[in-house]
C-alpha positions in Angstrom: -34.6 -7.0 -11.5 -36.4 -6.5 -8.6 -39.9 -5.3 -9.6 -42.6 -7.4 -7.2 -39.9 -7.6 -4.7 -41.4 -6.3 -0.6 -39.4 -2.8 -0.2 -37.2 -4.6 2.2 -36.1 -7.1 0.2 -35.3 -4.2 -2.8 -33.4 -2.4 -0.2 -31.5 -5.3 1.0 -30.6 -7.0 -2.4 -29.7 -3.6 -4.1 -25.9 -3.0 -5.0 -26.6 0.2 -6.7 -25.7 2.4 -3.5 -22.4 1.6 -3.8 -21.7 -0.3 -7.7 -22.9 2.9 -9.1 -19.1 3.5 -8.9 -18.3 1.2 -11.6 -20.3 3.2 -13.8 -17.4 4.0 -16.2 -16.0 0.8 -16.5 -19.4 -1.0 -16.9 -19.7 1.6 -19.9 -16.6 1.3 -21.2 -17.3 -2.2 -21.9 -20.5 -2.2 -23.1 -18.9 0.5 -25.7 -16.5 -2.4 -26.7 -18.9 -5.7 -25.9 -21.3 -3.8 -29.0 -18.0 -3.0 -31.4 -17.0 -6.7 -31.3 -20.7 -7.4 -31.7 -20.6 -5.1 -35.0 -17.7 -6.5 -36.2 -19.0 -10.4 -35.8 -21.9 -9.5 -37.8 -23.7 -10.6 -34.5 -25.6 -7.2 -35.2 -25.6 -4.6 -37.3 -23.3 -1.9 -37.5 -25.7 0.5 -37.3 -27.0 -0.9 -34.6 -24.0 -1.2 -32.8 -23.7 3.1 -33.5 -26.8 3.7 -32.1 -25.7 1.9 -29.2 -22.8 3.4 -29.0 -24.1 7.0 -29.5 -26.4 6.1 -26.6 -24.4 4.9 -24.3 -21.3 8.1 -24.3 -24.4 10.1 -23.5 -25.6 8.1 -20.4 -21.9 8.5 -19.2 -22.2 12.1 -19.6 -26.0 12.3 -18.0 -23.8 10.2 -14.8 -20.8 12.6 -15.2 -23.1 15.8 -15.2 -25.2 15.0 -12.6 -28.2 14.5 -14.5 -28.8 11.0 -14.2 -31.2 9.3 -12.1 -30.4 5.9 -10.0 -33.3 4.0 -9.5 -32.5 1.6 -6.8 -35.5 -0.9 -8.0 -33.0 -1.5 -11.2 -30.7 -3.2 -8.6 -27.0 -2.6 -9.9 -25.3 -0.2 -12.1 -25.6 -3.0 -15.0 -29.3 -2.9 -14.9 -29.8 0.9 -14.5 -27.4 1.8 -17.5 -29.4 -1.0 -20.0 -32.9 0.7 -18.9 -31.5 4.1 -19.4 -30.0 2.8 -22.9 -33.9 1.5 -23.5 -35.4 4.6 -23.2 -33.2 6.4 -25.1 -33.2 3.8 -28.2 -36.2 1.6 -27.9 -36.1 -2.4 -28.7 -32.4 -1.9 -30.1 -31.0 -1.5 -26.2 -31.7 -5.2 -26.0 -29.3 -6.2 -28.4 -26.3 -4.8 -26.4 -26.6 -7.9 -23.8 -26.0 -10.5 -26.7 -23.5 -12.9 -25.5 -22.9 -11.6 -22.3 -24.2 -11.9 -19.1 -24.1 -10.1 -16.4 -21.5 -12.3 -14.3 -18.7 -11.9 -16.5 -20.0 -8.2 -16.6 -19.4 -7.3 -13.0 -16.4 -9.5 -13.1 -14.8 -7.5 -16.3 -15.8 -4.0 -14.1 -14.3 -5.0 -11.5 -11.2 -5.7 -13.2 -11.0 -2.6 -14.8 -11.2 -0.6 -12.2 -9.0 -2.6 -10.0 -6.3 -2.1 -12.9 -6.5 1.6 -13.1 -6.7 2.1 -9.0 -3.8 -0.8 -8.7 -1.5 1.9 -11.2 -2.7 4.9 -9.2 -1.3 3.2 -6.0 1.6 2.0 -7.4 2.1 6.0 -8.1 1.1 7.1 -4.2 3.7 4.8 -3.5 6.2 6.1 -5.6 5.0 9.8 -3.9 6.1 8.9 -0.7 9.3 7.2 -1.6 10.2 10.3 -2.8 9.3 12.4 0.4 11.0 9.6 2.6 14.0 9.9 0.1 14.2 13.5 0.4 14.5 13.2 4.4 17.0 10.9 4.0 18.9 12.8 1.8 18.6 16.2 3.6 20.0 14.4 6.8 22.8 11.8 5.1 25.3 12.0 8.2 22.8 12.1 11.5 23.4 9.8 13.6 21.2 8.2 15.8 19.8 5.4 18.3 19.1 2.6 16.6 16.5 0.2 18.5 15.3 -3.1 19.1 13.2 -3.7 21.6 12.3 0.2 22.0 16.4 0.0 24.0 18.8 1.9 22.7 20.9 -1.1 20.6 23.4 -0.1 18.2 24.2 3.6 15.9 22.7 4.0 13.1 22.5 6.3 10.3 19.3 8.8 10.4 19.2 8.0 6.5 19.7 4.5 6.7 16.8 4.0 8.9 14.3 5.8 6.7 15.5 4.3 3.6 14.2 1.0 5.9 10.6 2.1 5.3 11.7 3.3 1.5 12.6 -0.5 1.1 9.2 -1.6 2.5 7.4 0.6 0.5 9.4 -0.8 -2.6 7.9 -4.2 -2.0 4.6 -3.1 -1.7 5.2 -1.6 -5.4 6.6 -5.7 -6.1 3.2 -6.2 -5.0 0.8 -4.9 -6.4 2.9 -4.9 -9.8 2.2 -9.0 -9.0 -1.2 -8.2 -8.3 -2.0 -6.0 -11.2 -0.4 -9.1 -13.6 -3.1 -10.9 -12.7 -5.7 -8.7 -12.4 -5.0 -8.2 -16.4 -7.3 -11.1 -17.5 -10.5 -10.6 -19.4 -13.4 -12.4 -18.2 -15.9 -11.2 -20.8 -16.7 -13.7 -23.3 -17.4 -16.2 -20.2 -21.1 -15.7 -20.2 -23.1 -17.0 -16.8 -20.6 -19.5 -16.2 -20.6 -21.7 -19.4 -19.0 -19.8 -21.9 -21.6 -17.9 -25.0 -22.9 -19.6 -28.4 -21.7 -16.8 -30.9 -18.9 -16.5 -32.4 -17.6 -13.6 -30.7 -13.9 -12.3 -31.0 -12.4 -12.2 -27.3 -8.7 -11.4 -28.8 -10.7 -8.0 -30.0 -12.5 -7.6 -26.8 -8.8 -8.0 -24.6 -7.3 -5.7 -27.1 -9.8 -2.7 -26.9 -9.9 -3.2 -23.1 -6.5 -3.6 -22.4 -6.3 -6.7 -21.3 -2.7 -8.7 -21.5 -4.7 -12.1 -21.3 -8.2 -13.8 -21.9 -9.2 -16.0 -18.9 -9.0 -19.9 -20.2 -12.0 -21.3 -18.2 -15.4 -19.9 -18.2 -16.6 -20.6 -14.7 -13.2 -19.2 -12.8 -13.5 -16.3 -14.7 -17.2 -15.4 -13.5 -16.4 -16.8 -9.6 -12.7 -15.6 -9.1 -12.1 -13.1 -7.2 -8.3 -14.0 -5.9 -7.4 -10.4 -7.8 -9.7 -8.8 -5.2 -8.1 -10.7 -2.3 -4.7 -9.6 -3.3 -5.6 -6.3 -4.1 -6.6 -6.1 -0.3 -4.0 -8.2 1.6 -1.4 -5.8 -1.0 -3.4 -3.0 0.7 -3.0 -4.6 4.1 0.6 -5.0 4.2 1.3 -1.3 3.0 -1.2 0.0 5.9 1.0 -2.0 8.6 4.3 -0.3 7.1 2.3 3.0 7.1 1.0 2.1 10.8 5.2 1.5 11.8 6.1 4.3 10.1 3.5 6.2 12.2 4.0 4.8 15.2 7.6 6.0 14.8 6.3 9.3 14.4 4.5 9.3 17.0 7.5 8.9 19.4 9.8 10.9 17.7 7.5 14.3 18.1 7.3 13.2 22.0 8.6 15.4 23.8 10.7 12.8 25.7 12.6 12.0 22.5 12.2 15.4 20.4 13.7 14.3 17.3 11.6 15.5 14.8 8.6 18.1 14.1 5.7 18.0 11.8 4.1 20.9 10.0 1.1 21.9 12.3 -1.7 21.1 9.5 -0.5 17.4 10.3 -0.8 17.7 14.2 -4.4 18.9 16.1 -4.7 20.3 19.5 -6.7 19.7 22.4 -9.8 20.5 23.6 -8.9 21.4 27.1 -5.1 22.0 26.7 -3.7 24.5 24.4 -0.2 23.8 24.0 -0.9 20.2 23.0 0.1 19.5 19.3 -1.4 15.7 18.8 -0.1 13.6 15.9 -3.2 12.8 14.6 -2.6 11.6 11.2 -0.5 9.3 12.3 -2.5 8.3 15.0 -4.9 7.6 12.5 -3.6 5.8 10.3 -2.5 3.3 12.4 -6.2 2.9 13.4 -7.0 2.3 10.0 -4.6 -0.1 9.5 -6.9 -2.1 11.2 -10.1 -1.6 9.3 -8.1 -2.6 5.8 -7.7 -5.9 7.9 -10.7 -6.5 8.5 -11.9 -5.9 5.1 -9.2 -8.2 3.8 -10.5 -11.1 6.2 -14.0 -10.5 5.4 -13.7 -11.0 1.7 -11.7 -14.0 2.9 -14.4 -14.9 4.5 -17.1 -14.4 2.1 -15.4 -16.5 -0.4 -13.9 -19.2 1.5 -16.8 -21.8 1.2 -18.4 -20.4 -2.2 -19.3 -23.6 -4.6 -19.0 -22.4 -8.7 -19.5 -20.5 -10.4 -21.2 -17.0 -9.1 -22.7 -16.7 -6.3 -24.8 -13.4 -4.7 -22.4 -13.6 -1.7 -19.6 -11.9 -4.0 -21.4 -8.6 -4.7 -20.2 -8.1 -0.8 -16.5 -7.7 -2.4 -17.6 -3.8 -3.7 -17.7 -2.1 0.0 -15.1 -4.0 1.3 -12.5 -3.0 -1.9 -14.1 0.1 -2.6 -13.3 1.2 1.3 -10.0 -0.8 1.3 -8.8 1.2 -1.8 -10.1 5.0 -0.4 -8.4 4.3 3.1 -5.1 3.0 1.4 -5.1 6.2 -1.3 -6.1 8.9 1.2 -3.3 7.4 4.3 -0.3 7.2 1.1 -1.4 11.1 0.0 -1.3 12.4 3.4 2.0 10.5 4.6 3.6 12.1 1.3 2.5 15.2 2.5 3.3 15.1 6.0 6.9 13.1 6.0 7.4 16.4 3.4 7.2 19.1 6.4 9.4 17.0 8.7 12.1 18.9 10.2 14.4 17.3 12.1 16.2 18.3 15.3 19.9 17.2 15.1 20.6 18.2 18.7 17.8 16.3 19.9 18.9 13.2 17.7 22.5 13.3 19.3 21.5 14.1 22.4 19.5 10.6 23.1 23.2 9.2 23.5 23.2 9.9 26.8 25.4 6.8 27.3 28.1 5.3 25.1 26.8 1.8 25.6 25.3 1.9 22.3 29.6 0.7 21.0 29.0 -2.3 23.0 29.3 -4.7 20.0 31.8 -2.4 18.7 33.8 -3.1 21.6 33.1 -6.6 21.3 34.6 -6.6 17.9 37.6 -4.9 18.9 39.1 -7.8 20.8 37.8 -10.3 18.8 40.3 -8.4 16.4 42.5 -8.8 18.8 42.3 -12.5 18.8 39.4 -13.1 21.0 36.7 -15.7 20.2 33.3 -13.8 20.1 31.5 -15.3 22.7 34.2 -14.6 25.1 34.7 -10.8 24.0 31.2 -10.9 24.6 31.2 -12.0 28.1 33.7 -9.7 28.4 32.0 -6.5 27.1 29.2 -7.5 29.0 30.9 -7.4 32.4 32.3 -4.5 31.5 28.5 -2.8 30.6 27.8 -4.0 34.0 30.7 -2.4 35.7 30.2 0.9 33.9 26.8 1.5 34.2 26.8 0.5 38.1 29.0 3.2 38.1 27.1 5.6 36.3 30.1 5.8 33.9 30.2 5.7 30.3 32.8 3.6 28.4 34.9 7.0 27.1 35.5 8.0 30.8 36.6 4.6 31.9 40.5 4.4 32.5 42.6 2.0 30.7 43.3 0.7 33.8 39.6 -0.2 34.5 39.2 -1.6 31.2 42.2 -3.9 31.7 40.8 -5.4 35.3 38.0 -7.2 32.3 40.9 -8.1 30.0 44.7 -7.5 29.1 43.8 -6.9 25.6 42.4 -3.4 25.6 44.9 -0.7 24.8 44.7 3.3 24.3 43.6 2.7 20.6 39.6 1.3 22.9 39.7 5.0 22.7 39.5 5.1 19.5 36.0 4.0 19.2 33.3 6.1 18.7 29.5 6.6 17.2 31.6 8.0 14.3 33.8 4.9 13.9 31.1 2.6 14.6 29.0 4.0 11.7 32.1 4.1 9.8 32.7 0.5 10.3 29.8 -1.2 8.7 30.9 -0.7 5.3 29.0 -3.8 3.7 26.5 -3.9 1.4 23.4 -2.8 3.2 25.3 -1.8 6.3 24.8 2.3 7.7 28.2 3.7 6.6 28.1 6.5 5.3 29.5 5.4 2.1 26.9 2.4 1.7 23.9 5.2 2.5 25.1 7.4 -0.2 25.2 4.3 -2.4 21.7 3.3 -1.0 20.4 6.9 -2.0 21.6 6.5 -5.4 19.7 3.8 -5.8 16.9 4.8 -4.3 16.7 8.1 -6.5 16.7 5.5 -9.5 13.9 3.7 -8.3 11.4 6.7 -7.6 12.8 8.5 -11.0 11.4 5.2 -13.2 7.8 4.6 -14.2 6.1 3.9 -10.8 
């Protein structure tokens, strides 16, 4: 409480301008903190009705509107138990039995962690399903694929999307991890020590949801590792998302062309009209870097905190609270935008300019014809050399020219082709057609289940 307290130092120690949040959790277990109480005969079970009663209408007053947060009452704890006074009188007071307000804020934030951690998991599901769609739409495109931003090998449009799918499925792995240990109850813990009544925390896990009850009383008050991971999760989806934009980005380029966005996706420019600017993606690759930093300043906060609770922690609210809108906002509006993709096959096939892309492919043709690899190498290589000194491609070189670089090519060299190059990487996890459809399959059974 802060009453006494120079307006300065109320204003600075105050969490209620952003905890007030948590207003639903902190509720929900206070609603089953006074049912165990009831039940234990710790008090009466028409107390515990009252209470009850009292508390479903301050979550209505909250819900409505109608309810006033006084920032003198310092946190979202303090300003439902006051309302809860003036609504019941001296009975109010009997709701805090056993309990303290550590292993409140830490059963909160748990709560609420658990229900935003399955609402990810279902954004990410979303846009697994609009990336799968793309790749589904476009199965046998064929394009450039890169390393280094240079043209490297061909690749399946398809197969390269279902890259980020794969990514994204991780990032479910995640924060399914996350969530498992984020499903611990911490009420019961007290301050730090543990309570003296003999409360029921089986009941309390039960009615809350909880899989587990947390084992030692002053982890469970001063842990937050779930936070932590809930971020760094966080963090790795926003640097897929801020790849997946950047490639974006370059695609609707005009110098490579390969795809549009729908225009409520793009904005234009203040000086030059015909500009269409990718500025979701632009965005959130920007944010990418705020969830970072929010990630290293919880990090931070915690790395040098003795037990058990400490005030430094109530810093973790902004930091997840932002994390968790930036993170939900940038999966809804990728879902949305990779959804009114079109893709400009012409453009795609078109960035083969060159044939040098069946490089390797050539490679691998003599080393099927009994050359070592690193020889059929050096080989190609001169070859790449020769050609693209001459401003040839491979297709228009003569067998004759392919034969001054070795004996062993023969008409079938001709043979070779973005087609037959796609074609040949039938392996598990290879861009054949045939493993893509395979991939897809998989991937449709993955988005179908239970995010």
């Amino acid at each position: 409480m802060l009453e006494g307290k120079d307006e300065l130092v109320k204003q600075y120690l105050a969490s209620i301008p952003f905890d007030r949040r948590l207003f639903r959790q902190d509720i929900r277990g206070s609603l089953a903190h006074a049912k165990m109480l009831a039940k234990q005969r710790i008090i009466t079970e028409d107390d515990a009705a009252a209470i009850i009663k009292g508390l479903t209408s301050i979550q209505q007053e909250i819900e409505q509107g109608e309810f006033q947060f006084r920032p003198e009452l310092e946190d979202i704890h303090m300003n439902v138990e006051t309302r809860l006074q003036e609504k019941l009188g001296d009975i109010a007071g009997k709701l805090h039995t056993a309990r303290s307000r550590n292993d409140q804020i830490a059963l909160d934030m748990r709560l609420f962690l658990k229900e935003e951690t399955s609402r990810t998991l279902t954004r990410l599901n979303d846009l697994q399903s609009s990336l799968l769609q793309l790749a589904e739409a476009n199965q046998d495109v064929i394009m450039p694929g890169y390393t280094h931003l240079q043209q490297a090998q061909p690749v399946l449009l398809a197969h390269h999307l279902l890259a980020y799918f794969d990514m994204l499925q991780r990032d479910k792995e995640r924060f399914r991890d996350c969530l498992n240990r984020t499903d611990v109850l911490p009420l019961g813990s007290g301050a730090l020590a543990g309570v003296t009544y003999a409360i029921d925390r089986d009941f309390l896990a039960r009615e809350l949801g909880f899989g587990k009850v947390s084992t030692n009383s002053l982890d469970a008050v001063s842990d937050r590792d779930f936070v932590v991971e809930f971020e760094a999760a966080s963090a790795l989806t926003m640097m897929h998302l801020s790849r997946l934009a950047e490639e974006i980005i370059l695609w609707t380029s005009d110098e490579f062309g390969f795809i549009q966005i729908g225009e409520a996706y793009t904005t234009g420019s203040s000086i030059m009209p015909q500009k269409r600017n990718p500025d979701v993606a632009e965005l959130a690759r920007g944010k990418t870097g705020r969830v970072y930093g929010n990630l290293m300043a919880t990090l931070t906060t915690m790395k040098a905190l003795p037990l058990a609770y400490n005030r430094d922690m109530q810093e973790d609210k902004e930091r997840v609270f932002d994390t968790l809108d930036t993170l939900d906002l940038s999966l809804q509006a990728f879902a949305e935008m990779i959804r009114t993709v079109k893709v400009n096959v012409g453009r795609v096939r078109a960035a083969f300019r060159k044939d040098y892309v069946l490089a390797t492919d050539l490679a691998d043709y003599l080393v099927k014809k009994g050359l070592p690899f690193r020889e059929a190498h050096r080989v190609v290589s001169e070859l790449s050399i020769y050609a693209m000194n001459n401003d040839r491609c491979f297709r228009e070189l003569t067998l004759s020219e392919y034969n001054k670089f070795s004996p062993l090519f023969g008409q079938d060299v001709y043979d070779i082709t973005l087609e037959s190059s796609i074609a040949a990487r039938n392996i598990p996890g290879g861009t054949s057609l045939q493993q893509v459809q395979i991939a897809l399959a998989r991937a449709r059974q993955l988005v179908e289940r239970t995010p």
